[in-house]
N, C-alpha and C positions, 0 to 999 in steps of 0.2 A: 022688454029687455034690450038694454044696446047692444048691438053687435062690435065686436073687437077689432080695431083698427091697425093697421101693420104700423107701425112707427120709424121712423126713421133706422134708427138704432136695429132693428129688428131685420128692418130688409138690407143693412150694410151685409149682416150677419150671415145672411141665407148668401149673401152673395161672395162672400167668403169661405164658406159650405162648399158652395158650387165650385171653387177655384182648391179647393182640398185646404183650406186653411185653417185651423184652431187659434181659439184664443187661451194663451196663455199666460198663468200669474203667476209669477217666483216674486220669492223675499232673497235680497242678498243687500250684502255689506255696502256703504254707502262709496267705497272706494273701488267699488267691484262695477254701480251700476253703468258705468260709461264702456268696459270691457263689457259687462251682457248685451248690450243696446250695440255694439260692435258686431259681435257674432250673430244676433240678429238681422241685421242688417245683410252682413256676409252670404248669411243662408237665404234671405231674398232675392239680390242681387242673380239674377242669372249669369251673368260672366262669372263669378266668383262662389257662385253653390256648391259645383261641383268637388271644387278643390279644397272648399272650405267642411263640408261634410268629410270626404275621407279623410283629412287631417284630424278631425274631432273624433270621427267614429277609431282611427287607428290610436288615439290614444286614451278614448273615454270610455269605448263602448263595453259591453261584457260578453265576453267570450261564452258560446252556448256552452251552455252542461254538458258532457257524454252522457250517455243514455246507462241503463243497467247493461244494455247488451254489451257496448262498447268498453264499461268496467271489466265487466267480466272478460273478455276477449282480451283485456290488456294484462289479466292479474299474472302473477309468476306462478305456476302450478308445478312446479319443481317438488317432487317429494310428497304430493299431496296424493293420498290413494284415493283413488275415484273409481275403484272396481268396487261392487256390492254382491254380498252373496245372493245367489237367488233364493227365492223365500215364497215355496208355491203356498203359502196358510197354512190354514191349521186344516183338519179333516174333520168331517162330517158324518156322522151315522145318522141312518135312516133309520 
């Protein structure tokens, strides 16, 4: 049985890995591809990542969820009765 040979392609890959990079495929509009291949570009650039991330993230990104906790700590509880009667059960005979 032959043993598997690393290929070119293969060791670009790991070596991209190594440098934290992904390969990525988008489909967009033919009028679009020169602006994605721009911001591309932008975000490799080291002079120009930094500036170019927080611009994208301040207007693309999506703001985290609050939590249940944090709903609830914001809700308006105006008028809302939140006392309960106490309720030791029912009794039991032996």
């Amino acid at each position: 049985m032959a043993t598997a040979r690393k290929t070119p392609v293969t060791a670009f890959r790991k070596r991209l890995r190594q440098k934290g990079m992904v390969r990525v495929e988008i489909h967009v509009r033919e009028e679009d591809a020169s602006l994605v291949r721009s911001i591309a570009k932008a975000l490799g650039d080291p002079q120009m990542a930094a500036e170019a991330r927080s611009i994208l993230r301040a207007r693309f990104a999506t703001l985290p969820r609050p939590g249940l906790k944090a709903l609830l700590t914001s809700a308006p509880l105006e008028g809302v009765d939140l006392e309960r009667p106490r309720d030791m059960g029912r009794e039991i005979e032996l």
